[in-house]
Residue frames as a rotation matrix with the C-alpha (Angstrom) as fourth column:
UNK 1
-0.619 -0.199 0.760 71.92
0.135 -0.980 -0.147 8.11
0.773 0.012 0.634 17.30
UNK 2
-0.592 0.534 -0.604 70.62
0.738 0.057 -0.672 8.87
-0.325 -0.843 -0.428 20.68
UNK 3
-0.271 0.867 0.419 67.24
0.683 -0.134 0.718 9.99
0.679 0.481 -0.555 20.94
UNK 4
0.944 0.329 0.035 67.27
0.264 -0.813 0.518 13.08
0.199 -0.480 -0.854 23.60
UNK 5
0.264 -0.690 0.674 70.03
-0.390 -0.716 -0.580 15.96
0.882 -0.110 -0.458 24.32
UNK 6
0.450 -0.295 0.843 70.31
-0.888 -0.248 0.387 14.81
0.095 -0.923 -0.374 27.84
UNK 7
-0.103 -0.655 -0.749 73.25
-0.290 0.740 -0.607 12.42
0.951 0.155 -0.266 28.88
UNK 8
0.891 0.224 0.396 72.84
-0.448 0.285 0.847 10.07
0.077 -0.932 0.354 32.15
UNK 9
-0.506 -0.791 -0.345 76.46
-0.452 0.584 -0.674 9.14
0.734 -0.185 -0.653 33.38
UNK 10
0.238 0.587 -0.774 76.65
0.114 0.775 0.622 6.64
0.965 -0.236 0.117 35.84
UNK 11
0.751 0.583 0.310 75.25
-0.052 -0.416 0.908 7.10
0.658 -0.698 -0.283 38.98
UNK 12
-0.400 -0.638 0.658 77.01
-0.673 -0.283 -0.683 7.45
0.622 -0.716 -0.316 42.03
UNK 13
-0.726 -0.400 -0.559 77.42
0.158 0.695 -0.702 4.92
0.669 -0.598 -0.441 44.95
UNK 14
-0.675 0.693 -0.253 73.65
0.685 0.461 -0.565 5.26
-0.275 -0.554 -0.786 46.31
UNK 15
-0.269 0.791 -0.550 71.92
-0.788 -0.509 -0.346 7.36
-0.554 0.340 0.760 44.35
UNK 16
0.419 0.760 0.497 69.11
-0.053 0.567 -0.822 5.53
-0.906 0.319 0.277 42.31
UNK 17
0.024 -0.215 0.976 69.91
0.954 0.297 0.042 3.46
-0.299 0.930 0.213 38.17
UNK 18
0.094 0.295 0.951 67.72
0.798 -0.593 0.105 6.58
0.595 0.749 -0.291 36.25
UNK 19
-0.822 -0.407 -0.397 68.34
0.560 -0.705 -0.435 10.00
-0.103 -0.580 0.808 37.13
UNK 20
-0.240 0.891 -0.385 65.43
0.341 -0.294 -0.893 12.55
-0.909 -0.345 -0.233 37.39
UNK 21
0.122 0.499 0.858 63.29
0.984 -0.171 -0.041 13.91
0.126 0.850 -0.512 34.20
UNK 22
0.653 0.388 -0.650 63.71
0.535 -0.844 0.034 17.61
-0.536 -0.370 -0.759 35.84
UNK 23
-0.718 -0.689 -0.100 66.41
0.163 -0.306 0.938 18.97
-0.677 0.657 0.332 33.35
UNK 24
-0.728 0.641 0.243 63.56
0.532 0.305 0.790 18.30
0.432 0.704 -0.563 30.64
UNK 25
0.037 0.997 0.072 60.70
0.979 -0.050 0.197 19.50
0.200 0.063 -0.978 32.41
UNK 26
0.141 -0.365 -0.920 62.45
0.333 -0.858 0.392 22.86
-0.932 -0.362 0.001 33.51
UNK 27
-0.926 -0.372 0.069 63.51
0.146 -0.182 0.972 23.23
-0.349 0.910 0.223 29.76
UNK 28
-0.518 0.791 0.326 59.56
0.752 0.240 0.614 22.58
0.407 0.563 -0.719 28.94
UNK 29
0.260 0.387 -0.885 58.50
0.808 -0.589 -0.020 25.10
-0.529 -0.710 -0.466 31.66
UNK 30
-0.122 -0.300 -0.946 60.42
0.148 -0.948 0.281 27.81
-0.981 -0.106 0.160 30.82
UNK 31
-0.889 0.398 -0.227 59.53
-0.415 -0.493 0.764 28.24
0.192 0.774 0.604 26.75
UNK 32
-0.451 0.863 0.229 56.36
0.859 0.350 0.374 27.33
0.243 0.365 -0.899 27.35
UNK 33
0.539 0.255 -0.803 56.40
0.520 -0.850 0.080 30.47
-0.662 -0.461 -0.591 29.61
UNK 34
-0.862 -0.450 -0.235 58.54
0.081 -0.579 0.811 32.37
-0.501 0.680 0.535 26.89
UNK 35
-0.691 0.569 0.446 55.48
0.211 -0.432 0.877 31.96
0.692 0.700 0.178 24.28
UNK 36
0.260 0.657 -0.707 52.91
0.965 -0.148 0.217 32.57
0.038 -0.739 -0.672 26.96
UNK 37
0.250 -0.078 -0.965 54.76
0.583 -0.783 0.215 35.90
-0.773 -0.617 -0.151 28.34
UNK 38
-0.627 -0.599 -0.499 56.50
-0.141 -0.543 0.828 36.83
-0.766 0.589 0.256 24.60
UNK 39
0.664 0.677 -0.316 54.03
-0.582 0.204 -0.787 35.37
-0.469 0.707 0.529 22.28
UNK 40
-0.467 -0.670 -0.577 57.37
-0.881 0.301 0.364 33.56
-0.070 0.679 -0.731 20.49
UNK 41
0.655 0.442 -0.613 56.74
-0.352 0.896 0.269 29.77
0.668 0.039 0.743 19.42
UNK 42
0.740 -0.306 0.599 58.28
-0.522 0.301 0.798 27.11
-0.425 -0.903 0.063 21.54
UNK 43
0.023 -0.898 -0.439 61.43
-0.997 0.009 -0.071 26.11
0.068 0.439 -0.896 21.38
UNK 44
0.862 -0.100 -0.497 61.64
0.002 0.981 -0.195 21.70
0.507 0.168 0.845 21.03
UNK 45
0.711 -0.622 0.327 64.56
-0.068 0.403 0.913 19.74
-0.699 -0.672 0.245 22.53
UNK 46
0.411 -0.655 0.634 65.43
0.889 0.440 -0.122 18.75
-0.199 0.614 0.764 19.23
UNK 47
0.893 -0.058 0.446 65.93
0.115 -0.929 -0.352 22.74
0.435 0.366 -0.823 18.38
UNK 48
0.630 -0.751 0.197 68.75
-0.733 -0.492 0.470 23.21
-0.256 -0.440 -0.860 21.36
UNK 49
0.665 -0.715 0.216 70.91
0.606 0.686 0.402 19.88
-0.435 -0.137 0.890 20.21
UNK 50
0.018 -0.749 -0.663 74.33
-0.360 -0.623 0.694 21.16
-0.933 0.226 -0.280 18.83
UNK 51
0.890 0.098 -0.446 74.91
-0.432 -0.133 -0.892 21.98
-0.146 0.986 -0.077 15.35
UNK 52
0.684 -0.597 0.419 77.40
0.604 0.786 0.134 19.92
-0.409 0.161 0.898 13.13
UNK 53
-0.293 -0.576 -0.764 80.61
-0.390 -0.657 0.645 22.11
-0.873 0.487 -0.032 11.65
UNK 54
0.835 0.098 -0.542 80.76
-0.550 0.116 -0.827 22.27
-0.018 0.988 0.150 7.82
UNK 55
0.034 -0.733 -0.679 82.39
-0.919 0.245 -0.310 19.33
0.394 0.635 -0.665 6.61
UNK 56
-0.660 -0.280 0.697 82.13
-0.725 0.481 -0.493 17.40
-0.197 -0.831 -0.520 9.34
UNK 57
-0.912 -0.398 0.100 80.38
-0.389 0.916 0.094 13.80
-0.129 0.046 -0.991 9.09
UNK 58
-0.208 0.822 0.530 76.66
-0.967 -0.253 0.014 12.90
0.146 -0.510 0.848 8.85
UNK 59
-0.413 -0.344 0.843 75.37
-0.769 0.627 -0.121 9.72
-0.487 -0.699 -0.523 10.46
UNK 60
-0.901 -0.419 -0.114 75.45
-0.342 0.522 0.781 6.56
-0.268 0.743 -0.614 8.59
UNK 61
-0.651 0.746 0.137 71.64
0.479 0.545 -0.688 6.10
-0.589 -0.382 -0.712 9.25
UNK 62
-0.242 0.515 -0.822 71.23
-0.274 -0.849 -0.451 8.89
-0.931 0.116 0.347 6.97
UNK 63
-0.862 -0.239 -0.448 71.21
-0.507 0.378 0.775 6.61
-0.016 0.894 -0.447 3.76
UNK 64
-0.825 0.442 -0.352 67.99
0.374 0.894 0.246 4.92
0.424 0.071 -0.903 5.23
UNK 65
-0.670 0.385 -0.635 66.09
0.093 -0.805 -0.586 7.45
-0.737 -0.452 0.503 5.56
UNK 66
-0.215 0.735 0.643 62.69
0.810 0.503 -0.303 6.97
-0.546 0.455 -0.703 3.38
UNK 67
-0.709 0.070 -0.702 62.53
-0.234 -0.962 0.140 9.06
-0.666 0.264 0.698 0.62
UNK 68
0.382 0.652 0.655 59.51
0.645 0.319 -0.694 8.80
-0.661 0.688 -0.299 -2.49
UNK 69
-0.767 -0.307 0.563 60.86
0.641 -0.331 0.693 9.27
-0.027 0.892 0.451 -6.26
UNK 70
-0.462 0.687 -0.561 58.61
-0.837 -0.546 0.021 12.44
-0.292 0.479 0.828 -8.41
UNK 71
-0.406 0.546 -0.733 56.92
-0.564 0.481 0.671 9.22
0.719 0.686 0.113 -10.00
UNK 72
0.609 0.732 0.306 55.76
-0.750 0.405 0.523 7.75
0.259 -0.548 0.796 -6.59
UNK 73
0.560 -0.284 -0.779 58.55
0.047 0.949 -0.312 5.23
0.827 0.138 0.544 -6.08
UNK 74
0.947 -0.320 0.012 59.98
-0.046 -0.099 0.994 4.16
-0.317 -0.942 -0.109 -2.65
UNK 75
0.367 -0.928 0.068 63.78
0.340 0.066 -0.938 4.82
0.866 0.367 0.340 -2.83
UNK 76
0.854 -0.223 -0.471 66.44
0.314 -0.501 0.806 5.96
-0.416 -0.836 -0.358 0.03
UNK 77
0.521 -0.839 -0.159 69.99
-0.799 -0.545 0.255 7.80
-0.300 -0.006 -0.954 -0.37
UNK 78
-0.013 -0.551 0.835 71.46
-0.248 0.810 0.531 4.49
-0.969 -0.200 -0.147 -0.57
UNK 79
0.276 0.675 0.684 70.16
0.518 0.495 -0.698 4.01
-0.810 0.547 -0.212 -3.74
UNK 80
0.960 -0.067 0.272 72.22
0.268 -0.068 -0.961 6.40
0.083 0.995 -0.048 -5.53
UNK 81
0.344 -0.936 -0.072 76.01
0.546 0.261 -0.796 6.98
0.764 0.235 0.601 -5.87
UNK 82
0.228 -0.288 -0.930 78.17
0.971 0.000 0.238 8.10
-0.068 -0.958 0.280 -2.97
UNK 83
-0.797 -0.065 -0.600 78.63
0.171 -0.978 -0.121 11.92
-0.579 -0.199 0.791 -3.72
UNK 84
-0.031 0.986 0.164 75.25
0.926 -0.034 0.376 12.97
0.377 0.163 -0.912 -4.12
UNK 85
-0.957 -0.191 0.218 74.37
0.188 -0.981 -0.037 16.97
0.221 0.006 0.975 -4.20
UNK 86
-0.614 0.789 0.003 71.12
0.789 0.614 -0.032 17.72
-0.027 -0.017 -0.999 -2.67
UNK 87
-1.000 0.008 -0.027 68.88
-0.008 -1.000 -0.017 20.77
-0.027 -0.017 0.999 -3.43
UNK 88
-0.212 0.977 -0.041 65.75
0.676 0.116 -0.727 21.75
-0.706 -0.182 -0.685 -2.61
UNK 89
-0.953 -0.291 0.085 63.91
0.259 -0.636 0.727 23.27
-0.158 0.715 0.681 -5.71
UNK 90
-0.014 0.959 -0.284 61.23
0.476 -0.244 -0.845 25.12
-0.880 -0.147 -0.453 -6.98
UNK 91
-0.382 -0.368 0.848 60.00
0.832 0.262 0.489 26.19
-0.402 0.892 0.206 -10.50
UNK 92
0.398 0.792 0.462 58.75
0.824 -0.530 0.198 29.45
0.402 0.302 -0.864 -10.17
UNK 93
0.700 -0.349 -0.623 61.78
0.483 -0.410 0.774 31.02
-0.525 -0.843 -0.118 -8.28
UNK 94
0.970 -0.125 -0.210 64.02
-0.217 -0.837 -0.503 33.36
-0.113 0.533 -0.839 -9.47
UNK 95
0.001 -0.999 -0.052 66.94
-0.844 -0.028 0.536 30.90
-0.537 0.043 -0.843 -9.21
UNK 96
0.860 0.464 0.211 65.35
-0.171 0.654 -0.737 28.38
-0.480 0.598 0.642 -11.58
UNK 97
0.955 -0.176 -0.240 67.66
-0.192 0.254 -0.948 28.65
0.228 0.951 0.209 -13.76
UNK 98
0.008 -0.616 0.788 69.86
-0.809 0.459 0.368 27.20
-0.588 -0.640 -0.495 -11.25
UNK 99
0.707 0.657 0.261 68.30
-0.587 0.752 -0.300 24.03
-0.393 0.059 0.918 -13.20
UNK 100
0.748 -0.437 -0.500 70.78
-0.655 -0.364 -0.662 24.66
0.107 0.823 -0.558 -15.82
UNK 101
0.129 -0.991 -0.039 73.83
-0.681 -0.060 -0.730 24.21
0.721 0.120 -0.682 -14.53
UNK 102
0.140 0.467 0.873 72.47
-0.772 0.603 -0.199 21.58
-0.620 -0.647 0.445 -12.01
UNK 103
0.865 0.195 0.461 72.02
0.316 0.501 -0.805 19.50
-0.388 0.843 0.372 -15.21
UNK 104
0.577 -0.815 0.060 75.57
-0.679 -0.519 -0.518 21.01
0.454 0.258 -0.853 -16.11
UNK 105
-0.312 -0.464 0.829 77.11
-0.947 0.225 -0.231 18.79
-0.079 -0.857 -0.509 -13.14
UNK 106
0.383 0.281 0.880 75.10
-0.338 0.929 -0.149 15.79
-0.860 -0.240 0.451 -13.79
UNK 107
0.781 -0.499 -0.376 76.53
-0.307 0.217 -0.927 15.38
0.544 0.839 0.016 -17.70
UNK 108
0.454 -0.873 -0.178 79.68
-0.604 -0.154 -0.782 16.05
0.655 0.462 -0.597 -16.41
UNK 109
-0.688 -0.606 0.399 80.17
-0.721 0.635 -0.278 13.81
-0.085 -0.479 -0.874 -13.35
UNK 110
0.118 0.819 0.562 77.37
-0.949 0.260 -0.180 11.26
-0.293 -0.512 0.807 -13.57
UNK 111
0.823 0.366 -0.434 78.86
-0.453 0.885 -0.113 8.73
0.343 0.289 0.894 -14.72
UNK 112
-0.305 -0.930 0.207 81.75
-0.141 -0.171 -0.975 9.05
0.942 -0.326 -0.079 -12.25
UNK 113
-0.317 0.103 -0.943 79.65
0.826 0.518 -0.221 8.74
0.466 -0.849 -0.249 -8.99
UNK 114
-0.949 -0.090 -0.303 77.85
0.203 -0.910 -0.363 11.70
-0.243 -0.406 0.881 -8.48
UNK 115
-0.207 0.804 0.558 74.31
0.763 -0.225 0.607 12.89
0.613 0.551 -0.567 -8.98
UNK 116
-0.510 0.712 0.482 71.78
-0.806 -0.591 0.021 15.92
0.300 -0.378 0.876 -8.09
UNK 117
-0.211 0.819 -0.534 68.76
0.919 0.352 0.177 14.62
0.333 -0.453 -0.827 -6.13
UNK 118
-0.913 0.232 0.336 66.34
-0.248 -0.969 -0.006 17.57
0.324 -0.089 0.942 -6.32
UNK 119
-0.794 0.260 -0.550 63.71
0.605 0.244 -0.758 17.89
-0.063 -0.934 -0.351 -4.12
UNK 120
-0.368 0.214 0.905 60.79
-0.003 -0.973 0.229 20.57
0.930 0.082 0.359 -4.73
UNK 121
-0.461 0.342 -0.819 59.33
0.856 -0.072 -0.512 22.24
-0.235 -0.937 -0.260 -1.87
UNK 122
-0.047 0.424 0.904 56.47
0.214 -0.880 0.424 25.04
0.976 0.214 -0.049 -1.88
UNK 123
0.098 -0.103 -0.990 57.64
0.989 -0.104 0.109 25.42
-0.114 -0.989 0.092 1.55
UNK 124
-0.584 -0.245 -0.774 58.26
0.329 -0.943 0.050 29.16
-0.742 -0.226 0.631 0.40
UNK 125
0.255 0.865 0.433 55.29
0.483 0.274 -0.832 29.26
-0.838 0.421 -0.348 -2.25
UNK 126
0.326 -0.190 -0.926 56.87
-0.926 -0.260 -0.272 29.11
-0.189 0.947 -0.261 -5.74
UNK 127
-0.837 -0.506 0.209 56.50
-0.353 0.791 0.500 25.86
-0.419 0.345 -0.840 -6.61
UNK 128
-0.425 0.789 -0.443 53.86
-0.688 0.037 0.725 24.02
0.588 0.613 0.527 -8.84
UNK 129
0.327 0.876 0.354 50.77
-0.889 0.158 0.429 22.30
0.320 -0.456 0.831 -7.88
UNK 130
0.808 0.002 0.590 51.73
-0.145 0.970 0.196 18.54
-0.572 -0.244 0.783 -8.18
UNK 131
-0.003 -0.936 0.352 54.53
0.045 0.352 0.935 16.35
-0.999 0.019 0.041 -8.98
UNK 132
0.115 0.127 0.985 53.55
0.972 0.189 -0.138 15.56
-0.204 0.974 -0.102 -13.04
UNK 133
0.978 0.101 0.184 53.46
0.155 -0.938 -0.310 19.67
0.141 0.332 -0.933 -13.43
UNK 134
0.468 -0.883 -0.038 56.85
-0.455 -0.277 0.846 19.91
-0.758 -0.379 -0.531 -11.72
UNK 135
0.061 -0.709 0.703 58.33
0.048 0.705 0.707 17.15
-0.997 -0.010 0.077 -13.61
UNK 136
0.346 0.189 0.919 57.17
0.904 0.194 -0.380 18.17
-0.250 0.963 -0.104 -17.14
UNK 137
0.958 -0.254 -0.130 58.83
-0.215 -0.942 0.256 21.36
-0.188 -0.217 -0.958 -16.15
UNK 138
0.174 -0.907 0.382 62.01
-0.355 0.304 0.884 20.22
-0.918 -0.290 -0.269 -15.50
UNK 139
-0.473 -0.479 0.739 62.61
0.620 0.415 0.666 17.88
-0.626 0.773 0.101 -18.50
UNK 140
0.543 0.291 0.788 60.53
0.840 -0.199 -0.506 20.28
0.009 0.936 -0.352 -21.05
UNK 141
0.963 -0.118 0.241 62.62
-0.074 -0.980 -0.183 23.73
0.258 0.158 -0.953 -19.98
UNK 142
0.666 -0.744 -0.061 65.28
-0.746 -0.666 -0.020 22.31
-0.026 0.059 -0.998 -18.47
UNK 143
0.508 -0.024 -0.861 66.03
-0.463 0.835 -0.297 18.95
0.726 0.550 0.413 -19.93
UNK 144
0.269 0.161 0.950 66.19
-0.954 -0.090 0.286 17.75
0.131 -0.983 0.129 -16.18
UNK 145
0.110 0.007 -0.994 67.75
-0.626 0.777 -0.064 14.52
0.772 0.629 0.090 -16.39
UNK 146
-0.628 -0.723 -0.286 68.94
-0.141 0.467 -0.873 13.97
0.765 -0.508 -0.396 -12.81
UNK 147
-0.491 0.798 -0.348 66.50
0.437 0.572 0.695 12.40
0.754 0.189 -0.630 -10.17
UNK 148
-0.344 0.416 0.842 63.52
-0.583 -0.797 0.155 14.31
0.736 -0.438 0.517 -8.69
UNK 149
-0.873 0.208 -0.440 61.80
0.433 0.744 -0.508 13.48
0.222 -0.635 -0.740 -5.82
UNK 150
0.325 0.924 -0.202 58.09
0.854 -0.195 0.483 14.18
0.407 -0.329 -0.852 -4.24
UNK 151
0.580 0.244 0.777 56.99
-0.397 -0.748 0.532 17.57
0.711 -0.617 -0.337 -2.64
UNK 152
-0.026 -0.357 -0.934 58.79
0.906 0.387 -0.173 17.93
0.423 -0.850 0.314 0.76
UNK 153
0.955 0.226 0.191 58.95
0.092 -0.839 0.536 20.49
0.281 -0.494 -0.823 3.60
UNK 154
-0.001 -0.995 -0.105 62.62
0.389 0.096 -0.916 21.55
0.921 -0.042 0.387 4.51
UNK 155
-0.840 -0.535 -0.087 61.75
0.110 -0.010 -0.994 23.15
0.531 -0.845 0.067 7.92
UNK 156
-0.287 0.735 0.614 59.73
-0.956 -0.176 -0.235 23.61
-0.065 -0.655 0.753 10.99
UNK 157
0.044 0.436 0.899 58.14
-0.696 0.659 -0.285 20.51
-0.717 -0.613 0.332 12.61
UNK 158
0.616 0.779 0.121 56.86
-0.335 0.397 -0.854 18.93
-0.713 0.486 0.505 9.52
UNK 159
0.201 -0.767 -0.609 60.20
-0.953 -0.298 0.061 19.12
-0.228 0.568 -0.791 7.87
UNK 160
0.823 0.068 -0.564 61.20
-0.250 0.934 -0.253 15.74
0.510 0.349 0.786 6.10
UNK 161
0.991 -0.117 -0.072 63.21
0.126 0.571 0.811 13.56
-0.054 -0.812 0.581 7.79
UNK 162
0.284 -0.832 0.476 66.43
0.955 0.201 -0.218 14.18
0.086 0.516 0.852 5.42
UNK 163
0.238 -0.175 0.955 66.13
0.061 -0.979 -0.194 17.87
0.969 0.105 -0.223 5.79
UNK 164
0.897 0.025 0.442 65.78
-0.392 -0.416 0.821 17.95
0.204 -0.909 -0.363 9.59
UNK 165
0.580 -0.814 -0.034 68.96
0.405 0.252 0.879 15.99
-0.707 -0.523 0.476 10.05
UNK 166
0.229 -0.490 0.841 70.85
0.941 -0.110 -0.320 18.14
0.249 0.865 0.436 6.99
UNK 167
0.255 0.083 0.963 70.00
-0.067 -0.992 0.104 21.52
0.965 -0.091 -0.247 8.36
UNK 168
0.932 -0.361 -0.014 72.16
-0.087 -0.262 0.961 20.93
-0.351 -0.895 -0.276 11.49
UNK 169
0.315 -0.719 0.620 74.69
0.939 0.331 -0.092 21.32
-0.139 0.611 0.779 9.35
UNK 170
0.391 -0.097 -0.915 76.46
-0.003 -0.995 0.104 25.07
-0.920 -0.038 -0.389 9.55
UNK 171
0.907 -0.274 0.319 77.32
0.220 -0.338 -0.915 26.87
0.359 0.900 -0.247 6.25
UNK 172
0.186 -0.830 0.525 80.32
0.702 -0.261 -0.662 28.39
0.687 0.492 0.535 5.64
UNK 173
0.095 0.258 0.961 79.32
-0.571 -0.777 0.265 31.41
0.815 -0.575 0.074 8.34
UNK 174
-0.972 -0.233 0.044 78.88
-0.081 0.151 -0.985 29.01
0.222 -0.961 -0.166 11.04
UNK 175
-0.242 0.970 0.000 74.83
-0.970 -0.242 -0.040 29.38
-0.039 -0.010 0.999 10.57
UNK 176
-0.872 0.487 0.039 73.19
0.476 0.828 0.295 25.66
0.111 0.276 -0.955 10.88
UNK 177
-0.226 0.974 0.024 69.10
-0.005 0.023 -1.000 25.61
-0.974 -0.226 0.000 11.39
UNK 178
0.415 0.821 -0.392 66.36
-0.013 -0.426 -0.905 26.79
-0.910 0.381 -0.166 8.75
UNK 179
-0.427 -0.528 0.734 67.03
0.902 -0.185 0.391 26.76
-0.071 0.829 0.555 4.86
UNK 180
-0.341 0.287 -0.895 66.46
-0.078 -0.958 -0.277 30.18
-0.937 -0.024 0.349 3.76
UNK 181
0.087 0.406 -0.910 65.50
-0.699 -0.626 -0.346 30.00
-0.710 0.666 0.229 0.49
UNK 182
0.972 0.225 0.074 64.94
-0.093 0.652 -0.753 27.82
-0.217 0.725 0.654 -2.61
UNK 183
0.600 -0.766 -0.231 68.11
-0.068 0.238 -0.969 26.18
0.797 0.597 0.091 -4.32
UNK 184
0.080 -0.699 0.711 70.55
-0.885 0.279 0.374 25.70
-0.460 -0.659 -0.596 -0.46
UNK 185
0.319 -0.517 -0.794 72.64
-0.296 0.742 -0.602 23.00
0.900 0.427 0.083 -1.60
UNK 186
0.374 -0.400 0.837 73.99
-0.583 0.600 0.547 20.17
-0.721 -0.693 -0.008 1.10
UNK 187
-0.076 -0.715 -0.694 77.24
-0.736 0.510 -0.445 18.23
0.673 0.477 -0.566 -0.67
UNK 188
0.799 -0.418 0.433 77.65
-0.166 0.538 0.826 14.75
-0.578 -0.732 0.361 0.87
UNK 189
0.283 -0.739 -0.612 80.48
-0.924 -0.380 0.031 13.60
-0.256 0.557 -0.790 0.17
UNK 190
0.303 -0.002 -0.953 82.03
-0.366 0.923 -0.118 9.74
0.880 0.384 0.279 -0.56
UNK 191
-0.671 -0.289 -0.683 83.21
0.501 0.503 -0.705 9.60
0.547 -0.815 -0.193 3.08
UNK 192
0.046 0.853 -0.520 80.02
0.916 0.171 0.362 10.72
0.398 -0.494 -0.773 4.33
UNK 193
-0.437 -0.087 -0.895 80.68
0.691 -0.670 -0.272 14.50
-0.576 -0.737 0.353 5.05
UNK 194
0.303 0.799 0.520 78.27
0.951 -0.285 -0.117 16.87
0.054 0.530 -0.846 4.56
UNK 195
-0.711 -0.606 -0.356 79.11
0.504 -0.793 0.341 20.72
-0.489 0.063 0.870 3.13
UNK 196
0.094 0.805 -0.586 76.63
0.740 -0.450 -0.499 23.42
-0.666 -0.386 -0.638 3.25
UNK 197
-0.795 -0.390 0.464 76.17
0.516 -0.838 0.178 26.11
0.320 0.381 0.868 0.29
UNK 198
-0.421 0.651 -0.632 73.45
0.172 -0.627 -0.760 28.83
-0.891 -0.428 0.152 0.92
UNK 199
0.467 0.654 0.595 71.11
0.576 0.285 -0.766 29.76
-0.670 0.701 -0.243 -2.29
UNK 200
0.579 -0.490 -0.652 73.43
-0.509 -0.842 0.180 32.44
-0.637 0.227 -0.736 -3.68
UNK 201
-0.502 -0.860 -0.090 76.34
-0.535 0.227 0.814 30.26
-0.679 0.457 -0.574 -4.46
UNK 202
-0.040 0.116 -0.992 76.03
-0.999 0.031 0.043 28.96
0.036 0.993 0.115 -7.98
UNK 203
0.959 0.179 0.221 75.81
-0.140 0.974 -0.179 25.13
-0.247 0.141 0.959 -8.93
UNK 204
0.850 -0.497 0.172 78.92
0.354 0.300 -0.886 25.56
0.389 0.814 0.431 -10.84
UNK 205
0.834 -0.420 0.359 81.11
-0.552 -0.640 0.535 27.31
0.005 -0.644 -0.765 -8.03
UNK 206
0.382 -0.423 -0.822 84.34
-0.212 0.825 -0.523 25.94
0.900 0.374 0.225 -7.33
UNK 207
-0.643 -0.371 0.670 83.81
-0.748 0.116 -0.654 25.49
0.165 -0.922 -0.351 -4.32
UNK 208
0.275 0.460 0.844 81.75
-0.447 0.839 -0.311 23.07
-0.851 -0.292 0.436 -4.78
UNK 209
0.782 0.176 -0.598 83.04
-0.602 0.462 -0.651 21.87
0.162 0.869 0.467 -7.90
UNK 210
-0.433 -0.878 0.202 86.32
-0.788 0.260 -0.558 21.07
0.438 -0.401 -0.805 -6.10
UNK 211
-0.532 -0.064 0.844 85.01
-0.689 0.611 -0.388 19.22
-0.491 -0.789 -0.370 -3.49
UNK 212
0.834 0.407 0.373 82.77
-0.225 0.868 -0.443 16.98
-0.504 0.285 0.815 -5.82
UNK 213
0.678 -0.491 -0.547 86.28
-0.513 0.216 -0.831 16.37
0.526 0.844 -0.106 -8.05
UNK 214
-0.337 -0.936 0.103 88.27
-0.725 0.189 -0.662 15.83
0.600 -0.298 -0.742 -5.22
UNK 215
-0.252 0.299 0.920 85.94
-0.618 0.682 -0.391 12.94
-0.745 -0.667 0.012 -3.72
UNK 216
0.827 0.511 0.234 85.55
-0.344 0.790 -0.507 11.00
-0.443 0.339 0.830 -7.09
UNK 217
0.065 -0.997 0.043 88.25
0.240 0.058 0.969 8.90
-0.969 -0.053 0.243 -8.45
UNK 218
-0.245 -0.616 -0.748 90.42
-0.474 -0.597 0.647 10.42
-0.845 0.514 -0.146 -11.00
């Protein structure tokens, strides 16, 4: 996966191998002068790359992406079946009891090739302190069975590595960037396409229950 928005075709019949850096520094100039003249923050490179449609592939490098289990263990995407539902949670939000029916979905496909892989994040403060508080949550209220992972940030700079390449993913609207809110679901599927729900839509929708039935086999 290339590592900057800007493409270099190939040069022309005396002009020089590398082409100038001035695309880039004009792009740096001018939002640095945006927050300067507007107060706004600055805008990154990585911010203006194009968003991915809903449905639409994510790159195979995403499976090797370092992730750490709720108990401290090194693990990546690879590591669990090929349709794999990912939500970012939190145990003090008012869609907790998302947890349910989260844990509804793992019963019913998990032993078909499917799992949850929840995430918490106090990225919107309503999550507990540490991981052991989270996790004795989960399995004592909502007999949590599918696998958690460590604290994470889902956006802005600091965002983990799995979010920042997930959230160029548009919903259903067309909307890619920023999760909004606890519980945003990202479906991969078994051929590697990723499908975007927003915190609203239930666990148990059938729009997403389709698409996890129609990607395992029968």
């Amino acid at each position: 996966m290339p590592c900057s928005p800007w493409w270099n075709p190939a040069p022309a019949e005396g002009t020089p191998d590398v082409l100038p850096r001035e695309p880039r520094s004009v792009e740096g100039a001018c939002c640095r002068g945006l927050s300067r003249a507007f107060g706004v923050p600055s805008v990154s490179a990585s911010s203006l790359w194009p968003s991915r449609p809903n449905g639409a592939p994510v790159p195979d490098t995403i499976d090797d992406i370092p992730l750490t289990t709720i108990d401290g263990a090194a693990s990546t995407l690879a590591d669990y079946p090929p349709v794999r539902l990912v939500v970012n949670v939190a145990s003090r939000c008012g869609l907790a009891p998302q947890y349910e029916k989260l844990e509804t979905l793992q019963k019913t496909y998990g032993e078909r090739g499917f799992t949850v892989l929840g995430f918490p994040s106090n990225q919107f403060l309503q999550e507990l302190s540490d991981e052991d508080r989270i996790k004795e949550y989960c399995s004592t209220t909502w007999g949590v069975t599918f696998p958690m992972f460590e604290k994470v940030r889902v956006n802005g700079r600091s965002a983990h590595p799995l979010y920042a390449e997930l959230t160029k993913t548009e919903d259903e609207e067309g909307k890619a960037g920023r999760v909004k809110w606890n519980f945003e679901k990202f479906l991969i599927t078994a051929d590697g396409t990723v499908h975007r729900f927003r915190p609203s839509v239930e666990p148990d929708d059938p729009r997403i229950v389709g698409l996890i039935e129609a990607s395992l086999p029968a």
